[in-house]
Each structure stands twice: as structure tokens, then as C-alpha cells.
C-alpha positions in Angstrom: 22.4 -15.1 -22.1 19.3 -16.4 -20.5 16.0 -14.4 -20.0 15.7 -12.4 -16.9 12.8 -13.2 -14.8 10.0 -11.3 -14.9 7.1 -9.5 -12.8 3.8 -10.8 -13.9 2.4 -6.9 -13.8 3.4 -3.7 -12.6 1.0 -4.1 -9.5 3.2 -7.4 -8.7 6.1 -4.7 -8.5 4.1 -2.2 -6.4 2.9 -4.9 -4.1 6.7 -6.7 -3.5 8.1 -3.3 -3.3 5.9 -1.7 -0.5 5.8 -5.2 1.0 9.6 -4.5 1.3 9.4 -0.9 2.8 6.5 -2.1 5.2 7.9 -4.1 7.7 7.6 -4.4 11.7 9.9 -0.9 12.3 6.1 1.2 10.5 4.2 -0.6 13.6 6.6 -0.4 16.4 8.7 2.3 15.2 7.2 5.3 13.5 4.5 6.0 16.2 7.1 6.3 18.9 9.3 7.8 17.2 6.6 10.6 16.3 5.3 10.6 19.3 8.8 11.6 21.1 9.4 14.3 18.4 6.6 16.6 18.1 3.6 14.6 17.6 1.4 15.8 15.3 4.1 18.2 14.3 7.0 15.3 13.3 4.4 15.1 9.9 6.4 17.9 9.0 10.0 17.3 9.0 8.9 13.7 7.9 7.5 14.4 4.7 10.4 17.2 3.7 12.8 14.3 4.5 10.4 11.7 2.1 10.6 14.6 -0.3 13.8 15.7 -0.3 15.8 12.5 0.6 13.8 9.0 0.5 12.0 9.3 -2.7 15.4 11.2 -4.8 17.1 8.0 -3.2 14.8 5.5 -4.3 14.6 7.1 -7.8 18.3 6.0 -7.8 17.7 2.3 -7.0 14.5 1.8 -9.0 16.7 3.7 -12.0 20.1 1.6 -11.8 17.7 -1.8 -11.2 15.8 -1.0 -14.4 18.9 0.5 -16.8 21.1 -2.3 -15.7 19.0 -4.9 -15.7 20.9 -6.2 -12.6 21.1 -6.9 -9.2 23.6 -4.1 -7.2 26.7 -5.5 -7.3 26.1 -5.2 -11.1 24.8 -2.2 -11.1 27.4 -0.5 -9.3 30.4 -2.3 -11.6 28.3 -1.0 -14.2 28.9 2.7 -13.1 32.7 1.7 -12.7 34.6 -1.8 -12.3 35.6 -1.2 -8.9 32.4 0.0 -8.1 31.0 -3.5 -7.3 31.9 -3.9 -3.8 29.5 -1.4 -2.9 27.2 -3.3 -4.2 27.8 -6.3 -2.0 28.2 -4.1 0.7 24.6 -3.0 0.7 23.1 -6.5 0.2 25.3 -8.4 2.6 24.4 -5.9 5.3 20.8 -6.6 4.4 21.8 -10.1 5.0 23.6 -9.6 8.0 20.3 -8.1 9.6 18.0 -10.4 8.5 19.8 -13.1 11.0 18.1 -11.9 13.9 15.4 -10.1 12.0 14.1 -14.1 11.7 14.7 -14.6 14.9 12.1 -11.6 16.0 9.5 -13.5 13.8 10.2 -16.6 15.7 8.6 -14.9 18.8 6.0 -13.9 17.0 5.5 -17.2 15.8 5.6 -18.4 19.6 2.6 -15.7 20.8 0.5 -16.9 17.6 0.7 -20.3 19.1 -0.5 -19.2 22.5 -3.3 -17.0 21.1 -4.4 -19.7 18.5 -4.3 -22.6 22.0 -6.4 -19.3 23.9 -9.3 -19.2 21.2 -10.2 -22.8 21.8 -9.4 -23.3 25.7 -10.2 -19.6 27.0 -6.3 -19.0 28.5 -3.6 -16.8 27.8 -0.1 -17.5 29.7 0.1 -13.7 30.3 -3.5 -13.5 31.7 -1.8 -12.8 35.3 -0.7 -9.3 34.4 2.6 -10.1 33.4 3.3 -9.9 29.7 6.6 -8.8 30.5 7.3 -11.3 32.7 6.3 -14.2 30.2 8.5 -12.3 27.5 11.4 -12.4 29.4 11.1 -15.7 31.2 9.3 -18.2 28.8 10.1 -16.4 25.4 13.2 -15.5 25.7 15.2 -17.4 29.2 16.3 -13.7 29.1 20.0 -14.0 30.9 21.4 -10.6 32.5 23.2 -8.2 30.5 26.9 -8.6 29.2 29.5 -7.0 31.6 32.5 -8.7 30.8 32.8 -10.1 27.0 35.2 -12.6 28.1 32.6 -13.8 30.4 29.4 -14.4 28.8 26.6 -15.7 30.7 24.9 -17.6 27.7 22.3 -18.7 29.4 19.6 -21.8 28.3 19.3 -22.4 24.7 15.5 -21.8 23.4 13.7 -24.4 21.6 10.6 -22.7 20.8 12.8 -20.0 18.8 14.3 -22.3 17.2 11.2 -24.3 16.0 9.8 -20.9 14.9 13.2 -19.8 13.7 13.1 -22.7 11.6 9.2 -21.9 10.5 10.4 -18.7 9.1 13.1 -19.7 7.0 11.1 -22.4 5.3 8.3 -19.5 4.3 10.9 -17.7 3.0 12.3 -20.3 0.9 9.2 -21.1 -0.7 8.4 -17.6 -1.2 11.7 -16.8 -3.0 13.1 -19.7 -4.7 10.6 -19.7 -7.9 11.9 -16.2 -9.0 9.6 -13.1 -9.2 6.8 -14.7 -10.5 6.4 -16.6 -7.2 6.9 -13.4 -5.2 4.5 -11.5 -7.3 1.6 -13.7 -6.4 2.4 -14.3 -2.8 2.5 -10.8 -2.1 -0.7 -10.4 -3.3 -1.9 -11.6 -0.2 1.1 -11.2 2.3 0.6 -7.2 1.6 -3.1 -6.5 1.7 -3.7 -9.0 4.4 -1.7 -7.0 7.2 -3.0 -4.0 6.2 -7.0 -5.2 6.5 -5.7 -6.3 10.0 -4.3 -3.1 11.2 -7.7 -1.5 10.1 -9.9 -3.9 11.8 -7.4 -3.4 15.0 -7.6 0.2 14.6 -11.0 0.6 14.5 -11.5 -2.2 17.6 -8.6 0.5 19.2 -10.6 3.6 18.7 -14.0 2.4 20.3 -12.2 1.6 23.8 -12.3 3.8 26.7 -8.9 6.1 26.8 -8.3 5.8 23.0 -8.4 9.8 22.3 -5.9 10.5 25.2 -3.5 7.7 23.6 -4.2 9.9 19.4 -4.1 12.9 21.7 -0.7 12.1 22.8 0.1 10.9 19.6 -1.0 13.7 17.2 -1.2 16.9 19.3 1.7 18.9 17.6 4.5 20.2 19.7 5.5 23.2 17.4 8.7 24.2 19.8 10.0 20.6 18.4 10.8 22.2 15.3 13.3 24.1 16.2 15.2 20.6 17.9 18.0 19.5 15.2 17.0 16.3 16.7 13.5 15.9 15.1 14.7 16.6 11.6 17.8 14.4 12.2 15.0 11.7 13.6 12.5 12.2 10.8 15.1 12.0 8.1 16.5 8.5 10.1 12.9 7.5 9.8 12.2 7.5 6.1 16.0 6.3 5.9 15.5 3.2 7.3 11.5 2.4 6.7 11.8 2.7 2.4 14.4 0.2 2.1 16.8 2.0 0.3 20.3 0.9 0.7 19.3 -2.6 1.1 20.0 -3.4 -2.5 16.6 -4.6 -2.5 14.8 -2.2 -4.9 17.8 -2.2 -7.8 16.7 -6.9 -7.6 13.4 -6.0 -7.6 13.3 -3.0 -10.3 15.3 -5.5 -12.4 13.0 -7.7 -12.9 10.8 -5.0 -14.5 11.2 -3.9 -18.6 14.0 -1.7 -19.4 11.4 0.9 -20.3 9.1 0.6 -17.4 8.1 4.0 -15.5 10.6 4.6 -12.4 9.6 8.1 -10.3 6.0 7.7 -10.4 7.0 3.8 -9.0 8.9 5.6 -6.4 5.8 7.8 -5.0 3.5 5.2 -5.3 6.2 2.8 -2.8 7.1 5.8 -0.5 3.3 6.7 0.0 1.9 3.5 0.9 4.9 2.9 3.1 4.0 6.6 5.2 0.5 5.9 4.9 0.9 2.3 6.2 3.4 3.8 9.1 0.3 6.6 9.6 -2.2 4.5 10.0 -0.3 2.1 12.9 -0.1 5.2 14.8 -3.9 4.8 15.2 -4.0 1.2 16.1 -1.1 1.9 18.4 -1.9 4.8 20.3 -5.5 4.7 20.5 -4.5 0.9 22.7 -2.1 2.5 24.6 -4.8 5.1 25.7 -6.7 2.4 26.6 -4.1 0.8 28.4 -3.3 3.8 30.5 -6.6 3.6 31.3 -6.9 0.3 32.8 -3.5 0.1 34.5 -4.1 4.1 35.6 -0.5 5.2 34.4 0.3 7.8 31.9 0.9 7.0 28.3 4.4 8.2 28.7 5.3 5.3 31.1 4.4 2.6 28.9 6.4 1.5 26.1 5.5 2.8 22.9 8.4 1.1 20.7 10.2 -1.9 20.3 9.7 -5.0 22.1 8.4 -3.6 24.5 5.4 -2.6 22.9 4.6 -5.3 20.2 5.7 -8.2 23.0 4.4 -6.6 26.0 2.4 -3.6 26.0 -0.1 -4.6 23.4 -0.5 -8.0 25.2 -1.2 -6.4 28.3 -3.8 -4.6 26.9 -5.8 -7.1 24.9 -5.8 -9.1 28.5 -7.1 -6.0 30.3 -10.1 -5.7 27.2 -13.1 -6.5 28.5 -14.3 -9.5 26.6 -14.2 -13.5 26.7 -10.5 -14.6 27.0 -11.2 -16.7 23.3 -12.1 -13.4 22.2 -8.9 -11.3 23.4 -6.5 -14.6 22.1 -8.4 -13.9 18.8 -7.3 -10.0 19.0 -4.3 -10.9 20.2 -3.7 -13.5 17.2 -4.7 -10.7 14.2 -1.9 -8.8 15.8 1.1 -11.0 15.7 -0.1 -12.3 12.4 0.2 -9.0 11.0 3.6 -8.4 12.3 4.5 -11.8 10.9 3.0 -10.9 7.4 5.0 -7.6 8.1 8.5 -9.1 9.1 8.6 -12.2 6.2 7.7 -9.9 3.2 10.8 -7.5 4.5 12.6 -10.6 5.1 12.2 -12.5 1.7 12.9 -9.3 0.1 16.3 -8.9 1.8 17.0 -12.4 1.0 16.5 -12.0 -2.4 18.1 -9.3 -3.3 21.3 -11.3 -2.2 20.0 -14.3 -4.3 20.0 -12.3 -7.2 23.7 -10.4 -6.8 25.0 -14.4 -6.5 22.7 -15.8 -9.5 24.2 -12.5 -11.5 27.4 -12.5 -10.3 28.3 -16.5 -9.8 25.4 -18.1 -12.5 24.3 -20.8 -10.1 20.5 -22.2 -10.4 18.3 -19.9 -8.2 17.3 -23.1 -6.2 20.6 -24.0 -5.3 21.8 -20.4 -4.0 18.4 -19.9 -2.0 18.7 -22.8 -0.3 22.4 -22.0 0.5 21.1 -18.6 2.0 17.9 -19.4 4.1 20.0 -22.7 6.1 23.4 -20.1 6.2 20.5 -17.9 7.9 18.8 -20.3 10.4 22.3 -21.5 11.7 23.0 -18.5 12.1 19.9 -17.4 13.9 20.7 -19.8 16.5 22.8 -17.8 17.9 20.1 -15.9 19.2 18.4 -18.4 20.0 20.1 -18.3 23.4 19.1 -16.9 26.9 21.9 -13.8 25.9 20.6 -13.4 22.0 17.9 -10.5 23.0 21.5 -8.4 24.3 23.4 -9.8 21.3 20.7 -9.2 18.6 20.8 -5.2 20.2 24.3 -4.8 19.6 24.6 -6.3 16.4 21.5 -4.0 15.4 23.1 -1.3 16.4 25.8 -1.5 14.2 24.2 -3.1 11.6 21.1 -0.6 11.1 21.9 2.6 12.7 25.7 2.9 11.0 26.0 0.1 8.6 22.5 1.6 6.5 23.6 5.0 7.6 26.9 4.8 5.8 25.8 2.5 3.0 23.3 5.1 1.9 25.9 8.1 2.1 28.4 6.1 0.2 25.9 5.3 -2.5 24.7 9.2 -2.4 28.3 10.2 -2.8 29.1 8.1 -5.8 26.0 9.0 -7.7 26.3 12.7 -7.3 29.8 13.2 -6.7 32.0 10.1 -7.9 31.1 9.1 -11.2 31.5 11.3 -13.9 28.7 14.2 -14.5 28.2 13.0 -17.8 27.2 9.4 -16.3 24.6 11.3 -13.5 23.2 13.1 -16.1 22.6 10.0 -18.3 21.0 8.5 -15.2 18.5 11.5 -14.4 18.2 11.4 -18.5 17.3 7.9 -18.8 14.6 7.6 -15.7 13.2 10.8 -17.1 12.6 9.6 -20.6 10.8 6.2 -19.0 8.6 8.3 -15.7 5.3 9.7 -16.3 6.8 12.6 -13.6 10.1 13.8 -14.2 13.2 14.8 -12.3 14.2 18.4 -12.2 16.9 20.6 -10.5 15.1 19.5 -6.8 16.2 16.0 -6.8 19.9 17.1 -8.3 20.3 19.3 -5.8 18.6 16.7 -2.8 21.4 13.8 -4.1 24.2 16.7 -4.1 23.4 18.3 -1.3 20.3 17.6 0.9 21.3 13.7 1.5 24.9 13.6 1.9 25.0 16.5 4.7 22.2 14.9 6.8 23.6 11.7 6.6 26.6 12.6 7.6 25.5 14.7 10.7 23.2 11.5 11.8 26.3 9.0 11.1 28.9 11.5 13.0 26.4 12.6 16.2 25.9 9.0 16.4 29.4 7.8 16.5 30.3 10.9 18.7 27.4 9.4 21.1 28.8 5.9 20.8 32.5 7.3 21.8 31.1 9.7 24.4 28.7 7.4 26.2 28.9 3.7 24.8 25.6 2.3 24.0 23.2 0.5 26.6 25.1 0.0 29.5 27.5 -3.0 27.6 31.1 -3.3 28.0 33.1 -1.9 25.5 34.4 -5.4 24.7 30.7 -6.5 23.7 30.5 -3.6 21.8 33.7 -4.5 20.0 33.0 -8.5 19.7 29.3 -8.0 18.7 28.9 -5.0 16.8 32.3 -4.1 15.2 34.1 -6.9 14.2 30.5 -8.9 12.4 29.9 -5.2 10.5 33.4 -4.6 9.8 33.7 -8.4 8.3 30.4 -8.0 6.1 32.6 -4.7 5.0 35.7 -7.0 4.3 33.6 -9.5 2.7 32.2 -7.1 0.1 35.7 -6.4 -1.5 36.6 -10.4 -1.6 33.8 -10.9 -3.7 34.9 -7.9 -6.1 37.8 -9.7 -6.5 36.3 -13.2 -6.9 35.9 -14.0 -10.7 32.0 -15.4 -11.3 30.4 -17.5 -14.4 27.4 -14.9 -14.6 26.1 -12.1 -16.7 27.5 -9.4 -14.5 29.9 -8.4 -18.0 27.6 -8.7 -20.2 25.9 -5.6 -20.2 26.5 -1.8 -21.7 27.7 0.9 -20.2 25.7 4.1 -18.8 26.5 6.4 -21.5 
């Protein structure tokens, strides 16, 4: 059997794992998304839901990674032979997502073109005042919604995407294709660098005129929030989808670590960084949005304060209203879709590898030969949101992928742990991470896998397919719903049982039972 690859250190593993967990959802999500729930007082239900659901989650992951020795499919056969497809499941949704996940960072890799071209000749194509304009109509060739799904407006296809599409896959395959050891050195600069960025952006944010009325807004604690089932359903959604678990991700990358290496204090150290990361954004955010609301004379809640709309137009709009050379606003302007580049390939590479490592497990093929297979499956497939229509496309697909696809991947993996198997195997688990962790388990994160997990995430999965039946989702046609969101996530769940069934040449039977 050949030698599993190998982190160089246990900082490697720290560093690839939060580089995983920290991706472009901690700048463009978590502020927003604390700001609408309580502000100051989301901190709250946010760290009960780190506490009592991400962290017991992610002890899973790191634990079946490290026992097994394994990617997830083999992980999961490990726990039962017909197990596996759950395994796939998880990763090939991962997969799924990062097709148009790329395609975000090929936007980003169009505005660091513009700010780089604005150091040197003092112009920005949004200097007019109309960062959304330039979004829509030169970024995207943004068509008009879907109304009919048998009538798609399509639109013009967009070369610049592709070009940075194309960008984004190569980094990717360089990044991944040597095995751990490669990742472990380039995310030794590919995590710290974003972070120094979002300081120095931070602290450029919090001298400008406005900034405390954008951290007022963003940290002034609305304590009748707490009694909203929404906020704790939102702050458990949060950590859910910001620490990577149910990706697959963690069980490659805690794999590549020693049998005996520690696993809970790992999965504080991760989860920390990860809320601190998604902490400190708020500041960079909010204290430009203030700003913003300043200049323009409109009230922070008028602007947007997540998504696209803030990374791709509200913080461009700002930096052209700073008052300061044009080279020096480009320059701002540059650190900040840098950082969300830094931000979005780590999270992408990591997705991309966990896959590489359920097919070098499952089918034995040279690591070389599969990631190749992978990052040119994923830039053809990007290309389909490369078109005038992808931006309406790519929000479906999200929707399905992300908000149920995690949701119910995480629920089914909760179940099987705590429920499923047989007690004597959950015990052996909490047994064996116990006997490796500087901090142990107790009854808490028993009773948070039992209990805690499985009933939240099955009150956010049902209120959000109750919504979906009730009221559809953005405006589409119930046909676009159907042709872009259920039929790709119902084939990813199809595809996960034929390659169950598919017999490999790998190492996924080679390895003991949890006992």
C-alpha cells in the first residue's frame, strides 16, 4: 500500500484548514448577516451555535479523517459498506459549488486588472459613480431575469470571465496537484496574506469620516432579537456554512495528518480563527459603509451590505468617493479584491481536493492525472456562467446547492453518527479522538450530535423548503427553479450512489474497522 501523503507540520494543517473555513461568505456574509439579526447581540446565538453545533461537527470530520486515514467516501464505508455514498455526496456537492464559485473569482480577477491599469494611469471605469452600472454592464453583459425556462435569454458570452475563469483554475491546479506538501507551503502565504490586508483596510476604514455610524450599526445590540427564532436559526446557518463542515474537506485534509495527531483542540483552533477572521471583516466592512453613507448622504440600511452587491459595488463606490489620488484609491481598491481572491482560491483548492483525494482513494489513479481531470471538468463547466444569464443561473444553482444541499448533507452525516451506526461504534469514535486531544469530549458534545444539531437543522432545512413551496425563490419561474436548481442537485445526489456501486483499484478496503 503506498504512503499517504503527509503535512509538513501541524501549522501546515492549521493554516490549510482555516484557509478552507475562511473564504469570501466571512467578508461579504457574516457582517450582514449580523448586522440584520441583532447586531452586537447576533455574538450570542453565534457562539452557542459554534459551541454547540460547528465545533461537535468538525470534531467528527477531523476524527473520521484522522482514524481512517481516508478521504470521506472511505470514511463513511468505513462506518458501514453502504455508507460510502454519503461520502460522495458531500464532496461532489462541494464540487458542484465550486463551478461557479470560480467563476465569482473571475470577477474579481477582472476588478484587479482595472485597479492594477488605475495605479499607473490615475482611472477607474467606475469613477463616474456607477459601480453598479459597470458590474452589470461590463462585468457581467447582465441579461434580464428568467421568466420562461423554455425561453432563455442567454445573452453575450463574456470573455473576460472566461480569461479569469481560466486564471483561477490554473492556480488551483498548481496549488493542489503536488499533494499536501504543496498545499502546506502555499498556504503559508495565501492565509496570512488576506488577513494583513483586511487589517491594513480596516484600520484605513476606521479613520474616515462616518466609520463609527457604519460599527454603530454593526455592533449596537438589539436584545429584542433574541427572542426571533430567526436569529438563532440565522446564526446556527452561519457557522454551518462558514467552517466547512460537510464539504468532505476536513476528513482529506485531517487524513493527511498522523493517526495519533490531536483532533478537538485542532477543531478550536479552526473554528476560532474562522469567527475571528469573520469578526474582524465586520470592521473593515462597516466602518466603509459608514463612510459611504456619508458621502452619498443615505442611510447604511440602503446600501448593500452582502453579496455582490457589496464586494462588487458598494465597496467600489466607496473607495471612488475617498478622498485621495485616483492611483491611490485603484491601490485600495486592488488590496481589496486581492484579498477576496486569496479568500475564494484557498476555499476553492480545498474543495477541489477533497474530491481529488475520494478518487485517488477510491479509483488509485496518479494525483496528477485526476486533478487535471477536475480543474478542466470545472472551467468547462464554469462557462456556463460565463454568459450574460450566468449571474441568475449561478443564484439558483446556489440556492440549491448551499442552502439545502449543505443543509441536508450535514443532517444526514449528524444522523448517522449519533443515531445510525451502532452505539458501540459512536463511542469508539468519541473514545478514539479523546485518547489523541489535549481537551476532551464529554456528555456536551454527545448530547449537541444527538440532539442540538439534528433538530436545528432540520427546522432550518424544513422552514426553508416550506418558504421555497410557499413563495418560490427570487422572482424565477418555477421551471428555472426546476431546470437549474433541482435537477443539477438532485443528479450530484444520483451520482453519489453510482459511484458506491462502481468497483475502484484503491485503498478504500484496505483499512480496519472502527471497533
Amino acid at each position: 500500500m503506498a504512503q499517504r501523503e503527509r503535512w509538513h507540520s501541524r501549522t501546515a494543517f492549521i493554516m490549510a484548514a482555516v484557509g478552507s473555513a475562511i473564504g469570501l461568505g466571512n467578508v461579504w456574509r457574516f457582517p450582514g448577516v449580523a448586522f440584520n439579526n441583532g447586531g452586537g447581540a447576533f455574538f450570542i446565538p453565534y457562539f452557542i451555535a459554534l459551541l454547540t453545533a460547528g465545533i461537535p461537527l468538525m470534531i467528527v470530520e477531523y476524527g473520521l479523517g484522522s482514524r481512517f486515514q481516508g478521504s470521506a467516501p472511505k470514511a463513511y464505508k468505513r462506518l458501514g459498506k453502504n455508507y460510502e455514498w454519503i461520502g460522495w455526496w458531500t464532496v461532489l456537492v462541494g464540487l458542484g459549488i465550486s463551478f461557479y464559485y470560480c467563476v465569482i473569482l473571475a470577477w474579481s480577477w477582472q476588478y484587479c486588472w482595472e485597479c492594477t491599469k488605475g495605479i499607473f494611469d490615475s482611472t477607474l471605469p467606475w469613477e463616474t459613480g456607477k459601480a453598479g452600472e459597470y458590474f452589470a454592464k461590463d462585468v457581467l453583459n447582465r441579461t434580464p431575469p428568467p421568466t420562461d425556462a423554455t425561453a432563455v435569454d442567454f445573452g453575450e458570452f463574456n470573455f473576460p470571465a472566461v480569461i479569469g475563469l481560466a486564471a483561477t483554475w490554473i492556480v488551483i491546479y498548481f496549488c493542489i496537484a503536488k499533494g499536501a506538501h504543496r498545499v502546506g507551503k502555499v498556504v503559508m502565504f495565501t492565509v496570512p496574506l488576506p488577513l494583513i490586508i483586511l487589517v491594513l483596510l480596516a484600520l484605513r476604514g476606521l479613520t474616515l469620516p462616518g466609520s463609527m455610524d457604519g460599527l454603530a450599526y454593526y455592533l449596537a445590540p438589539d436584545w429584542g432579537k433574541l427572542a426571533d427564532p430567526d436569529t438563532w436559526i440565522a446564526a446556527y446557518g452561519q457557522v454551518f456554512f462558514s467552517l466547512s463542515v460537510g464539504w468532505g474537506i476536513l476528513i482529506a485534509y485531517a487524513s493527511f495528518r498522523p493517526r495519533n495527531s490531536d483532533v478537538v483542540n485542532n477543531a478550536y483552533m479552526t473554528s476560532f480563527a474562522n469567527c475571528g477572521f469573520s469578526f474582524l471583516a465586520g470592521f473593515a466592512v462597516f466602518s466603509t459603509l459608514g463612510y459611504l453613507g456619508v458621502a452619498m448622504n443615505q442611510p447604511i440600511a440602503d446600501l448593500q451590505t452582502t453579496s455582490f452587491g457589496l464586494a462588487f459595488t458598494s465597496y467600489p463606490t466607496a473607495v471612488e468617493n475617498f478622498d485621495m489620488a485616483v492611483s491611490l484609491q485603484a491601490l485600495l481598491g486592488l488590496g481589496f479584491f486581492v484579498m477576496l481572491l486569496l479568500l475564494g482560491i484557498d476555499s476553492a483548492f480545498s474543495i477541489v481536493e477533497a474530491v481529488a483525494t475520494a478518487m485517488k482513494d477510491k479509483f488509485g489513479t496518479k494525483r496528477e492525472v485526476i486533478v487535471i481531470t477536475l480543474c478542466a471538468t470545472g472551467f468547462l463547466m464554469g462557462l456556463f456562467f460565463c454568459w450574460g444569464s450566468g449571474l441568475w443561473f449561478l443564484d439558483i444553482v446556489d440556492k440549491y446547492l448551499t442552502d439545502y444541499g449543505l443543509t441536508l448533507v450535514a443532517l444526514v452525516q449528524c444522523v448517522l453518527i449519533a443515531w445510525v451506526i451502532p452505539k458501540s461504534k459512536f463511542d469508539a469514535l468519541q473514545r478514539d479522538v479523546n485518547e489523541r486531544s489535549e481537551i476532551r469530549t464529554g456528555v456536551m458534545w454527545r448530547i449537541s450530535l444527538k440532539i442540538i444539531t439534528p433538530v436545528v437543522l432540520s427546522v432550518i432545512f424544513v422552514l426553508a423548503f416550506l418558504n421555497l413551496l410557499e413563495e418560490g425563490y427570487g422572482g424565477y419561474p418555477r421551471t428555472s427553479l426546476i431546470l437549474f436548481g433541482v435537477i443539477p442537485a438532485g443528479l450530484v445526489f444520483l451520482l453519489a450512489f453510482v459511484l458506491q456501486t462502481v468497483k475502484g483499484r484503491g485503498e478504500m478496503d484496505h483499512e480496519e474497522p472502527l471497533e
